[in-house]
C-alpha positions as semicolon CSV with decimal commas, in nm:
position;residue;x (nm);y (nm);z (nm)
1;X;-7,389;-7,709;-0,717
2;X;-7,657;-7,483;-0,644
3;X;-8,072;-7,611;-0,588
4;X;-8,119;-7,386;-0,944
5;X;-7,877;-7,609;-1,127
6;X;-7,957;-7,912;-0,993
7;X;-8,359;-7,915;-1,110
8;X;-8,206;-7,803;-1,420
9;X;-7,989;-8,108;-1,469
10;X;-8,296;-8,319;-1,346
11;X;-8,513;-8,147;-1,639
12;X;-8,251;-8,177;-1,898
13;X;-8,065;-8,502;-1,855
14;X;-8,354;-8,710;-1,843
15;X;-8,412;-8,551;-2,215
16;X;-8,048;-8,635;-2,366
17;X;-7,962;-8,985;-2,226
18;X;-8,144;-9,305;-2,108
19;X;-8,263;-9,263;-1,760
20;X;-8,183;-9,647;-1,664
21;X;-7,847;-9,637;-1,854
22;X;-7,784;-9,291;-1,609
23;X;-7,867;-9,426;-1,308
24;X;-7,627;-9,738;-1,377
25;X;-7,350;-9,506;-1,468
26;X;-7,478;-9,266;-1,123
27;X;-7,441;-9,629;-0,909
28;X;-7,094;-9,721;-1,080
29;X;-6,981;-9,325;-1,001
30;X;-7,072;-9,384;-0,683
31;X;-6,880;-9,739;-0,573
32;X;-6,559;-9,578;-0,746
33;X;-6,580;-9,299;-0,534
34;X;-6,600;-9,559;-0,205
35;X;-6,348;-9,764;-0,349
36;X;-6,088;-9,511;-0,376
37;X;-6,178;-9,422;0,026
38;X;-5,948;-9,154;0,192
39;X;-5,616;-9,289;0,125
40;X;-5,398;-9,339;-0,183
41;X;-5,044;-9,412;-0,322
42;X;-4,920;-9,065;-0,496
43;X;-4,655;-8,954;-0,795
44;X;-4,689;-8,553;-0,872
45;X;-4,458;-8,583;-1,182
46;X;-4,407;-8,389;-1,488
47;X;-4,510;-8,667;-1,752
48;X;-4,122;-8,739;-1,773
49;X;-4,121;-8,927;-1,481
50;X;-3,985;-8,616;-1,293
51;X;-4,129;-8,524;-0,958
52;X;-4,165;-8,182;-0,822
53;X;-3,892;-8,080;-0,564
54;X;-3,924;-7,795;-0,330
55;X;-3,573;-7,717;-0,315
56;X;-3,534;-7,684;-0,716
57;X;-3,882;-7,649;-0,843
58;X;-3,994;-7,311;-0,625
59;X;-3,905;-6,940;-0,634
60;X;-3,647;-6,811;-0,436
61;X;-3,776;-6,533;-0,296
62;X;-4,165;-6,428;-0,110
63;X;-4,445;-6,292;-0,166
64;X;-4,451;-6,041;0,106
65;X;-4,705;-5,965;0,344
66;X;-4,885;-5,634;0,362
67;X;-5,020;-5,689;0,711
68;X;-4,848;-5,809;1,052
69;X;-5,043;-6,061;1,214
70;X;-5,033;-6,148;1,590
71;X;-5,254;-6,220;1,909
72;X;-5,295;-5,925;2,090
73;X;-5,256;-5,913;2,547
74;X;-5,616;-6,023;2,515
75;X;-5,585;-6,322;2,303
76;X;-5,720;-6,161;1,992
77;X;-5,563;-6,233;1,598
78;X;-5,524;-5,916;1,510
79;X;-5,321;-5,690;1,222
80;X;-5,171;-5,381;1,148
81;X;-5,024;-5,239;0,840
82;X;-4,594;-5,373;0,749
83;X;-4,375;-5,110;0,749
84;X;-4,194;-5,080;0,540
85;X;-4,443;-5,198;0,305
86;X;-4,256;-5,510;0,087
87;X;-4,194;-5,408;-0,259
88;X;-4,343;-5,730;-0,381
89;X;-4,708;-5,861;-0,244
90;X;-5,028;-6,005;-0,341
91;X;-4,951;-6,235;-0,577
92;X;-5,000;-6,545;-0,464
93;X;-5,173;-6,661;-0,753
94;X;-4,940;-6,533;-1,013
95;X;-4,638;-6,769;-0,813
96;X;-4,816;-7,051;-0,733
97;X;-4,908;-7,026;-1,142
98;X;-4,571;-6,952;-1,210
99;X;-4,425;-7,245;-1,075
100;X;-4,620;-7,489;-1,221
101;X;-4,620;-7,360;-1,527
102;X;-4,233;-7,371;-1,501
103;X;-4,231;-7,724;-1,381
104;X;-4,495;-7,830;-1,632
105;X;-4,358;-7,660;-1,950
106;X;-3,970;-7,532;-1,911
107;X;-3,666;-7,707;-1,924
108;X;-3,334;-7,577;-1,739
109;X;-3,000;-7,689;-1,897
110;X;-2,738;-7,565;-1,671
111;X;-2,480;-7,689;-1,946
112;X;-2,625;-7,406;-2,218
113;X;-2,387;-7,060;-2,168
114;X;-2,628;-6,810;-1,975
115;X;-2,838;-6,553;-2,146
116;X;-2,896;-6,144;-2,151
117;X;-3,212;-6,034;-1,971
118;X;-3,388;-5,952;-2,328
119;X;-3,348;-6,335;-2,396
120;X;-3,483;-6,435;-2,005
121;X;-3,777;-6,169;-2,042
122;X;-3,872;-6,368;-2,410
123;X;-3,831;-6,710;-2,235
124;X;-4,031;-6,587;-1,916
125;X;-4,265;-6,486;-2,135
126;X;-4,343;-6,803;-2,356
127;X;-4,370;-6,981;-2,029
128;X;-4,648;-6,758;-1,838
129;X;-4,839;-6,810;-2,148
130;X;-4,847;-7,165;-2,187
131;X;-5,104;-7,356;-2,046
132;X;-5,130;-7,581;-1,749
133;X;-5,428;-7,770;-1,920
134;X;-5,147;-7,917;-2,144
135;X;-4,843;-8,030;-2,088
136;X;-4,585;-7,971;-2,338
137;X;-4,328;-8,288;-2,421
138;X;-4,009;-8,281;-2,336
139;X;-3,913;-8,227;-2,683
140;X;-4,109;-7,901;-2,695
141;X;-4,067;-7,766;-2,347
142;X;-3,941;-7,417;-2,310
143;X;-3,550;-7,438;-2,244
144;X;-3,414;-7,186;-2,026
145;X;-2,995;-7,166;-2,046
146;X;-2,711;-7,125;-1,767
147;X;-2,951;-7,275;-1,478
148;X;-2,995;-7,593;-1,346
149;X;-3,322;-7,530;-1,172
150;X;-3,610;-7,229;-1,131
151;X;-3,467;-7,231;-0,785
152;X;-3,139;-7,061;-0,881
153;X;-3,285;-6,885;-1,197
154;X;-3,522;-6,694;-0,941
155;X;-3,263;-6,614;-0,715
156;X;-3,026;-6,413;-0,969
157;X;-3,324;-6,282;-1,151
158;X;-3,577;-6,182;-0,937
159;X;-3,688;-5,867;-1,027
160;X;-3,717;-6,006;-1,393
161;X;-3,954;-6,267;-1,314
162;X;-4,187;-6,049;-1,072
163;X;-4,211;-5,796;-1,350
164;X;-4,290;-6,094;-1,646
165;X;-4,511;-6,283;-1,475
166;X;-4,793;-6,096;-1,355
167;X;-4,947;-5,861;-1,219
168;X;-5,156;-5,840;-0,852
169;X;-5,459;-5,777;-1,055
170;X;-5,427;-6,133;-1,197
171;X;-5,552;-6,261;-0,826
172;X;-5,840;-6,024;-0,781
173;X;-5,976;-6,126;-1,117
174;X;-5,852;-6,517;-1,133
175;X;-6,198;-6,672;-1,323
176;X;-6,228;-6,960;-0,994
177;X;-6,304;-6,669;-0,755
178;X;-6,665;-6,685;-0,784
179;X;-6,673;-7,039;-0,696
180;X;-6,526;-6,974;-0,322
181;X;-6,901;-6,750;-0,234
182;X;-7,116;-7,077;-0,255
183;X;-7,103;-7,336;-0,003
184;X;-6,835;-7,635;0,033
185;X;-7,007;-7,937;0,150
186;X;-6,844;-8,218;0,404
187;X;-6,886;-8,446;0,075
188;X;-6,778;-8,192;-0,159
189;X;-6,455;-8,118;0,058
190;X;-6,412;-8,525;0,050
191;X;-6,432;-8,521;-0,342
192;X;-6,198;-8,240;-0,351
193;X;-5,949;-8,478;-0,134
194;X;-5,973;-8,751;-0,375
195;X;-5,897;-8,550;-0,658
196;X;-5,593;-8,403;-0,577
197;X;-5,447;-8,743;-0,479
198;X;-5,526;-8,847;-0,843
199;X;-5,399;-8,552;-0,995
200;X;-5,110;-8,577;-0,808
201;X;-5,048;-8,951;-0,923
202;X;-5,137;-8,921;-1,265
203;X;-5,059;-8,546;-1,347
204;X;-4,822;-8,323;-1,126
205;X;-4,880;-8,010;-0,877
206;X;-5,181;-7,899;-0,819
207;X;-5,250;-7,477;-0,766
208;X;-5,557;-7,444;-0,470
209;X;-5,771;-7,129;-0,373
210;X;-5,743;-7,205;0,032
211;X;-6,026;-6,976;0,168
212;X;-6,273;-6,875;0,444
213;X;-6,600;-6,771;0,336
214;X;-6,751;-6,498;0,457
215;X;-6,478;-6,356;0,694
216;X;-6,216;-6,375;0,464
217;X;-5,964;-6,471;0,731
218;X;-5,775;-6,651;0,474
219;X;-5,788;-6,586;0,103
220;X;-5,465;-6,724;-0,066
221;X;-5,319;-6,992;-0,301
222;X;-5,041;-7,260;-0,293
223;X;-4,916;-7,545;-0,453
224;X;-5,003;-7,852;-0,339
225;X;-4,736;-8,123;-0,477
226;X;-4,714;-8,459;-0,258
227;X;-4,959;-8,653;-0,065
228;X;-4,872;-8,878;0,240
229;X;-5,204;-9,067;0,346
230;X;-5,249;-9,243;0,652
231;X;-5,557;-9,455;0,778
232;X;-5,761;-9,103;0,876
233;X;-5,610;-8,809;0,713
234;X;-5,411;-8,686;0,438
235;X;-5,124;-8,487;0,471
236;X;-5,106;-8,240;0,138
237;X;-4,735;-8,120;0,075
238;X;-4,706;-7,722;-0,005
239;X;-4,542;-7,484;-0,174
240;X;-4,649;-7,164;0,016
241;X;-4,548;-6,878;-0,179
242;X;-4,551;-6,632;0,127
243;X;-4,300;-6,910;0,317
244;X;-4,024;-7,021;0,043
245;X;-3,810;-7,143;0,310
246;X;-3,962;-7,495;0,290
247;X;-4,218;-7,675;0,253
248;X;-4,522;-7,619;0,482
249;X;-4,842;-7,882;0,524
250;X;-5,278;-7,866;0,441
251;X;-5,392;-8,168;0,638
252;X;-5,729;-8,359;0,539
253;X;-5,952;-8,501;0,833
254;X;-6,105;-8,804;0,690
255;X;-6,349;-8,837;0,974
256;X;-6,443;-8,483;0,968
257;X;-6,399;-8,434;0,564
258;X;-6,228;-8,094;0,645
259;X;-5,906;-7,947;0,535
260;X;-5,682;-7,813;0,809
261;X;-5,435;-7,552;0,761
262;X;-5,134;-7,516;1,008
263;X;-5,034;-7,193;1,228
264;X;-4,800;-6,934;1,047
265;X;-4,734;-6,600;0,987
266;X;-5,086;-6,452;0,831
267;X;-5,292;-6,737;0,928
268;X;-5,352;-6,869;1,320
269;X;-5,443;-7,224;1,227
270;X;-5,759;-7,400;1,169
271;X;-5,990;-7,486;0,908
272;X;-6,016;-7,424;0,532
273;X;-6,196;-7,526;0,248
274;X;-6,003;-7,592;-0,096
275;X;-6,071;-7,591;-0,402
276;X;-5,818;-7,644;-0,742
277;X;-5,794;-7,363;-1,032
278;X;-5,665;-7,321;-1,354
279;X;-5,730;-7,695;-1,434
280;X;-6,029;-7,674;-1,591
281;X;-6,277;-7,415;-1,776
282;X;-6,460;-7,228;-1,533
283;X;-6,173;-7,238;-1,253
């Protein structure tokens, strides 16, 4: 929160409730966040009791990368352009979107005779508009025939999904990016943390801009869909769309308050901020 909006929540609020009833409910916000410390028991479900599974619940296939990252004879991360350049890269967003939206809102029944491609494009369709603010019941989710999982859906029709759902342009203009040019606080970071671990208890997977800010040394988004919390850190399960192989790992540093991201093949390790999107109006 910037200084600006701060004095104006100090000038307004003071106007629209009780100032003593506030700074009850400010004390009571404040021993709930303590209470629920670092650490915390974690579900990330569907709201059917159904819990996200790498090896069923991801794409088959990467994004690609555009650039080749390594340390040069001096020691340096450095990059240089992929040749040939992949025919499918920079959308990060649009999977990690994608996949929740298909775990959240789409049903495979492997039993149901498979489709044409007109009837896949329609489905894919209906899905990459729903909304991840809702979750449809399982009654009304959007049923997609011949497959048992998005897994094996993805794998036969690749090209059919990159084309239906989305473009690259959907991560340059994703509404959260304006949030990652202000500053992340130790305590904000910490909130952040506790967060996840109660969306991932009481809702499901969770999409995350990971970023550095200015130097842009990382700029990407994953989904983050299990927690495993120890006495000083939290170890966030991911879905890296750039690594569908398996599952890769965002630690938090409870003593620290900082997000850690491990070495791979864009990134050389080190620390992040995070932040969720598409959960909420403006992210």
């Amino acid at each position: 929160m910037t200084e600006n909006v701060r004095q104006a929540a100090k000038r307004i609020l003071p106007l629209a409730i009780n100032p003593r009833l506030f700074s009850h409910a400010v004390l009571l916000w404040v021993v709930a966040s303590l209470w629920a410390g670092c650490a915390g028991p974690t579900k990330a479900g569907d709201g059917t009791g159904r819990r996200f599974e790498f090896s069923k619940d991801t794409f088959a296939y990467a994004n690609g990368l555009v650039w080749e990252y390594r340390y040069d004879d001096n020691g340096k991360w450095t990059t240089r352009r992929r040749e040939p350049k992949p025919s499918y890269s920079q959308h990060c967003f649009v999977v990690s979107r994608s996949a929740c939206q298909f775990f959240e809102n789409a049903r495979f029944d492997s039993t149901l005779p498979k489709a044409d491609d007109d009837t896949y494009r329609h489905l894919v369709r209906r899905v990459v508009s729903s909304s991840l603010g809702s979750t449809l019941p399982r009654d009304k989710k959007i049923i997609i025939p011949g497959y048992p999982d998005l897994r094996s859906f993805s794998h036969e029709h690749e090209r059919l999904l990159q084309a239906e759902c989305g473009g690259a342009w959907r991560c340059y203009f994703q509404r959260g990016n304006w949030r990652m040019i202000l500053p992340f606080s130790r305590h904000q970071q910490e909130h952040v943390a506790e967060k996840l671990q109660q969306q991932l208890q009481h809702k499901g997977p969770v999409v995350v801009h990971v970023v550095r800010f200015p130097d842009l040394s990382i700029n990407h988004a994953v989904v983050i869909f299990d927690a495993k919390s120890a006495s000083n850190r939290v170890d966030f399960v991911t879905y890296d769309p750039n690594e569908p192989a398996g599952p890769t790992n965002i630690r938090f540093d409870c003593a620290t308050r900082t997000f850690h991201m491990q070495p791979n093949a864009y990134f050389p390790g080190g620390w992040i901020d995070v932040y969720p999107i598409y959960d909420r109006f403006p992210y």
